[in-house]
C-alpha positions in Angstrom: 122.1 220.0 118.7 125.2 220.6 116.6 123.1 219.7 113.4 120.0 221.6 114.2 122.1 224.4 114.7 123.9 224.6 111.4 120.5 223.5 109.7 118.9 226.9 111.6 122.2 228.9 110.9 121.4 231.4 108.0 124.8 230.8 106.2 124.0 227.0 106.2 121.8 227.5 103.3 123.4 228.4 99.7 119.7 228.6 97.7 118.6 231.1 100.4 121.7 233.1 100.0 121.4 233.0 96.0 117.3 233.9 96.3 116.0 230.6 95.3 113.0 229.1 96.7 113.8 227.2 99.8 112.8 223.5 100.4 110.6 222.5 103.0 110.4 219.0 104.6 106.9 218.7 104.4 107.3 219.2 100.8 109.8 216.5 100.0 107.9 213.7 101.5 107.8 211.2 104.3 110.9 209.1 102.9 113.3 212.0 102.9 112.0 213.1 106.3 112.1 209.8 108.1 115.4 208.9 106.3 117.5 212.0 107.0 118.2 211.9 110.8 119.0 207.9 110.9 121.4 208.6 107.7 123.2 211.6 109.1 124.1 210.1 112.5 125.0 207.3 110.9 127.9 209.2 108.5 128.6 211.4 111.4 129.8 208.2 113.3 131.5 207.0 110.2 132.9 210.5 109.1 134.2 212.4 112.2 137.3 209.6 112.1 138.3 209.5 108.8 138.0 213.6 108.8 140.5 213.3 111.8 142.8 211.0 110.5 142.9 213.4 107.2 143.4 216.3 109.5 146.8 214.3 110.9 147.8 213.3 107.7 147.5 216.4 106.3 149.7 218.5 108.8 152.0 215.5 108.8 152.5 215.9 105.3 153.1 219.8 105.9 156.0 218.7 108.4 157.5 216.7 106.4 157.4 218.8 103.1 158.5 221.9 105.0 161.5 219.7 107.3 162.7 216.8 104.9 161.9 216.9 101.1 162.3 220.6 100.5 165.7 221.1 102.3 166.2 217.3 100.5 165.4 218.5 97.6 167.3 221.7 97.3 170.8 218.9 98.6 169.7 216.7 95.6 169.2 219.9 93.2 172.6 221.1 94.2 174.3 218.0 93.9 172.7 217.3 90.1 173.8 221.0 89.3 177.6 220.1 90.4 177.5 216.5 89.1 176.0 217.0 85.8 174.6 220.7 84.7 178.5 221.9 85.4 180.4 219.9 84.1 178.2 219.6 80.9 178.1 223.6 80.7 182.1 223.5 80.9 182.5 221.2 78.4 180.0 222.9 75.9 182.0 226.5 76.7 185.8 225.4 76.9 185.3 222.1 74.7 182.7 221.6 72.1 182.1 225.3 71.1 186.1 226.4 70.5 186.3 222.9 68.6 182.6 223.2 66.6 184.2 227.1 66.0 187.9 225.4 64.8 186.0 223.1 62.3 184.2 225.8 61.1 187.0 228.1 60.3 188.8 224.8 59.1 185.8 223.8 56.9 185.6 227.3 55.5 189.4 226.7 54.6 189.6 223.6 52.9 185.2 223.0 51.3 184.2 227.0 51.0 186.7 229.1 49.7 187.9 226.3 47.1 183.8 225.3 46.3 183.1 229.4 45.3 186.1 229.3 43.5 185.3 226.7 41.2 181.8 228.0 40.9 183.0 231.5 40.1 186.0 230.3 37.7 184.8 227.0 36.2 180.8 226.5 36.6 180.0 229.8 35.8 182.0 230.4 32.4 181.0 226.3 31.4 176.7 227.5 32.8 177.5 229.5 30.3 178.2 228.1 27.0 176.9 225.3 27.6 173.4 228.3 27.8 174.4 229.5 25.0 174.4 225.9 22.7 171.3 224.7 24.5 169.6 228.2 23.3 170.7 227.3 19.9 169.6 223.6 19.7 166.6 225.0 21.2 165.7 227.3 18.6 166.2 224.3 16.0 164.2 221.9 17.6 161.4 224.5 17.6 161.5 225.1 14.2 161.1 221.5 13.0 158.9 221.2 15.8 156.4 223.4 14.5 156.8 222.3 11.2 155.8 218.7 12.0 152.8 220.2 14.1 151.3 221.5 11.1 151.5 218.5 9.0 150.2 216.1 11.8 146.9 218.3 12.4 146.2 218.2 8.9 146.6 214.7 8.9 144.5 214.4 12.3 141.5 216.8 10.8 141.5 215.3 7.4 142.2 211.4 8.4 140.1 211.2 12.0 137.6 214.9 12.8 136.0 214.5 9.4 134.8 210.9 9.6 134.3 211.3 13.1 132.0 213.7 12.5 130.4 211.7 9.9 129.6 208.8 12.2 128.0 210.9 14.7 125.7 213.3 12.3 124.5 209.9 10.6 124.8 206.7 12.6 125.3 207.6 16.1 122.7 210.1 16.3 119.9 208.2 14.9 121.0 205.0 17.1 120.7 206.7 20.2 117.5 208.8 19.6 116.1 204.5 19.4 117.8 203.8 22.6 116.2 206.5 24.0 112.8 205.7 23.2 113.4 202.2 23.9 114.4 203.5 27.7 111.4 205.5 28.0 109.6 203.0 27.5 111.1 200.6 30.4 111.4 203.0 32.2 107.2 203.8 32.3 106.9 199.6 33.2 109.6 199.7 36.2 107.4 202.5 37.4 104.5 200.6 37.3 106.6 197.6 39.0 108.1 199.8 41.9 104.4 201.3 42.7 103.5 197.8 43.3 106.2 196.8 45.5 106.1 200.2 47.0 102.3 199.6 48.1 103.1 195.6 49.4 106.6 196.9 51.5 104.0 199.6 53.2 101.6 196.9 54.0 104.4 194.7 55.4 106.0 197.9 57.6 102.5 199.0 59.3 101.6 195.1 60.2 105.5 195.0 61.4 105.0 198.4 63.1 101.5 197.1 65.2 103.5 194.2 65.7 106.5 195.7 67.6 104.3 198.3 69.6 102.5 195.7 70.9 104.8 193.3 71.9 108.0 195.8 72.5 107.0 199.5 73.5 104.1 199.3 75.1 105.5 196.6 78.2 109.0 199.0 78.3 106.7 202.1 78.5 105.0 200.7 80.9 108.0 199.0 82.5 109.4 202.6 82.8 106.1 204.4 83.6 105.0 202.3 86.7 108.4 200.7 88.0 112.0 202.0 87.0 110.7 205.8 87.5 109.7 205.4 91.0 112.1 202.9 92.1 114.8 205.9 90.6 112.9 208.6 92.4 113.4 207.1 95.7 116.9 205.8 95.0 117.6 209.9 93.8 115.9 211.0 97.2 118.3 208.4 99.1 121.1 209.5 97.3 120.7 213.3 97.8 120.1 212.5 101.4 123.4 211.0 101.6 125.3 213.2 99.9 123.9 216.3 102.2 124.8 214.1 104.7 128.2 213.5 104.1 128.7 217.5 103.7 127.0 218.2 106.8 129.3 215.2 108.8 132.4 216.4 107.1 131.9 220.0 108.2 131.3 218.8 111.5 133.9 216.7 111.4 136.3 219.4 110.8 135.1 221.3 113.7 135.8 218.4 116.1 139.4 218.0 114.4 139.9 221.2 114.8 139.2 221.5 118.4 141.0 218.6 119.1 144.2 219.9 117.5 143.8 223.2 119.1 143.5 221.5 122.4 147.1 218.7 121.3 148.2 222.1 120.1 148.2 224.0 123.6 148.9 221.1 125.5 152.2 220.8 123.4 152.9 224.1 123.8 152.3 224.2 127.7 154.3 220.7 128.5 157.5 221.3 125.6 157.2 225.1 123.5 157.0 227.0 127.0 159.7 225.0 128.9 162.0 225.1 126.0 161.3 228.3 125.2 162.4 229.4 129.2 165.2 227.6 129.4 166.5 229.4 125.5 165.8 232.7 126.9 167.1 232.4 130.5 170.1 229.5 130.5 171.1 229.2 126.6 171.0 233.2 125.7 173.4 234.4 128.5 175.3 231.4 128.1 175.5 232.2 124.8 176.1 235.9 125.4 179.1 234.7 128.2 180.6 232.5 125.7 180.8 235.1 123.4 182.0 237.5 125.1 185.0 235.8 127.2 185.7 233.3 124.1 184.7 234.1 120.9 185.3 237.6 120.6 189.0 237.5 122.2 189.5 234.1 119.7 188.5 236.4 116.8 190.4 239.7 117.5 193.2 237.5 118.0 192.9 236.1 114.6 192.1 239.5 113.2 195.3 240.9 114.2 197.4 237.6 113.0 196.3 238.3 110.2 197.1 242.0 109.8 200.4 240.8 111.1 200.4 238.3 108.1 199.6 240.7 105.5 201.7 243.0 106.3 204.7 240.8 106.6 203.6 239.8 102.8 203.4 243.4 101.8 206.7 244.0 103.1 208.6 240.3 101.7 206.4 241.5 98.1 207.8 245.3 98.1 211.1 243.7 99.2 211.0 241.5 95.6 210.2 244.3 93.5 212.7 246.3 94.8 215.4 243.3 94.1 213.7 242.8 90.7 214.4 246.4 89.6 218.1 246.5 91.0 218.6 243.0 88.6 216.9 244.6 85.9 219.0 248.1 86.4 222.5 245.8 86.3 220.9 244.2 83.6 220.1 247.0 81.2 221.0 249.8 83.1 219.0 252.9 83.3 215.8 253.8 81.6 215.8 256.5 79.1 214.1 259.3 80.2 211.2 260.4 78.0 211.5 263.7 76.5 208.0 265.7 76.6 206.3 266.2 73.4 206.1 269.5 71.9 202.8 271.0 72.1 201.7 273.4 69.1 198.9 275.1 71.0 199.7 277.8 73.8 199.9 277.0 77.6 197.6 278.1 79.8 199.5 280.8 80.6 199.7 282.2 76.9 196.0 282.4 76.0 194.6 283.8 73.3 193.1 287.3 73.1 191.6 289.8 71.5 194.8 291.9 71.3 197.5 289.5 70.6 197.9 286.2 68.3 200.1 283.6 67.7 200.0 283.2 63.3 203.2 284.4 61.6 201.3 287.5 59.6 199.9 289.4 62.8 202.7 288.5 65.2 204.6 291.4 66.4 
């Protein structure tokens, strides 16, 4: 009944909520029709406790990350900061980086200052001259350089580019118009040749061609035509019929779960939640509130006025050793001068500027 009913349900159906066609039963054949009730009870049977045991194992593994390895795992993440993120962090910021910023200063000292110095008073003025003379060699070198330039292309046009060009107006030339007609002419006969061999190798690859059709394609295309393809039609139409199946079972497989931890679910809630719940709000809470109130509270006023007591004796023992500080320090050095205010050029507030009087030595009264 369950599985008619989701069948008949019109959510069940994707293609009729997308607008595609819907299939029919009496349109996929008798072999899906008569294999599709056996095969979903079947992996109902087989599904509905492997769903459940998922189900457990699931919220089990919930529990446990929410209980044990998160509140583990923040322990072991505090314990890795204070072990080794701390102490490496302190020794990078009180260690390594006041000693990497010692050897710097220290390098600075005793490699730069002294390294620009000699390049500013010994590289640069030697750079120099030593410019200077390579500027002058230079210039000779390209003198005679040019000079035995000129003399060797003479030489090369006169000695090799004449008589080359000799030898190819008059011998080469002549030699290889031969060649070429000599090339022509094999190559008109190897023409001849590869028509031949061309006509026998087609011959040879239609025979070969009848050959292999007959004795090759024509059993695999049959092969395929008259056995593989149905034997994979039905093995598709088993396949999908399992596969629907095993959605189907594991959707109703999750429904039963479901129940049945809503049902494990209220029955722990009425036998150990309620009870424990009852006996937090009507025996622990006004113990609680009892305990506080006679015990805790008198404890901690008590400690809160030990403590003023304490500080206040410490204020009074501290003032008491600043007092005897100063009297040492008066028998010591004896007074304090007093400060003299500084003179102040501009007028008080009581002697303002205005309109009608001024302070400048030329319009003073």
């Amino acid at each position: 009944m369950c599985m008619v009913d989701l069948e008949k349900a019109p959510g069940a159906n994707p293609q009729a909520e997308q607008g595609e066609p819907v299939r029919r039963s009496d349109a996929e054949g008798c072999l899906a029709v008569a294999i599709r009730i056996p095969v979903r009870i079947v992996v109902l049977v087989l599904v509905v406790p492997v769903r459940m045991v998922w189900d457990v194992l699931v919220v089990a593994g919930r529990f446990a990350r929410d209980t044990v390895l998160r509140p583990v795992g923040r322990a072991l993440g505090w314990l890795a900061r204070a072990v080794f993120v701390w102490p490496l962090v302190a020794a990078w910021r009180y260690v390594v980086v006041p000693l990497a910023k010692g050897l710097g200063r220290l390098g600075h000292v005793l490699l730069v200052l002294p390294a620009v110095w000699v390049y500013r008073w010994v590289l640069t003025p030697v750079g120099h001259a030593l410019a200077w003379c390579g500027r002058g060699v230079g210039a000779v070198f390209a003198a005679v350089g040019r000079g035995l330039y000129t003399g060797l292309a003479w030489l090369a046009r006169y000695l090799v580019a004449v008589p080359a060009g000799w030898l190819y107006a008059w011998v080469l030339t002549p030699v290889g118009h031969a060649l070429a007609w000599c090339g022509r002419g094999l190559l008109w006969c190897g023409r001849g040749v590869a028509r031949g061999v061309g006509l026998a190798v087609t011959g040879v690859g239609v025979v070969l061609y009848w050959i292999v059709r007959v004795l090759l394609v024509l059993p695999a295309l049959a092969l395929w035509r008259w056995v593989l393809a149905p034997v994979g039609r039905v093995l598709a139409v088993v396949g999908r019929e399992v596969w629907d199946a095993l959605g189907h079972a594991w959707r109703i497989a999750g429904y039963v779960s479901r129940a049945v931890g809503r049902f494990l679910g209220t029955l722990f809630r009425w036998i150990v939640a309620d009870p424990a719940r009852w006996v937090y709000r009507s025996v622990l809470t006004p113990v609680g509130h009892a305990v506080r109130d006679t015990v805790v509270r008198p404890l901690a006023e008590a400690g809160r006025s030990a403590g003023r007591a304490a500080r206040q004796a410490l204020a009074s023992a501290w003032l008491s050793v600043r007092q005897a500080r100063a009297d040492v320090r008066r028998m010591l050095f004896g007074e304090p001068a007093e400060q003299r205010p500084a003179v102040r050029r501009e007028p008080s507030a009581a002697e303002t500027r205005t309109l009608g009087s001024s302070t400048t030595a030329l319009t003073k009264d």
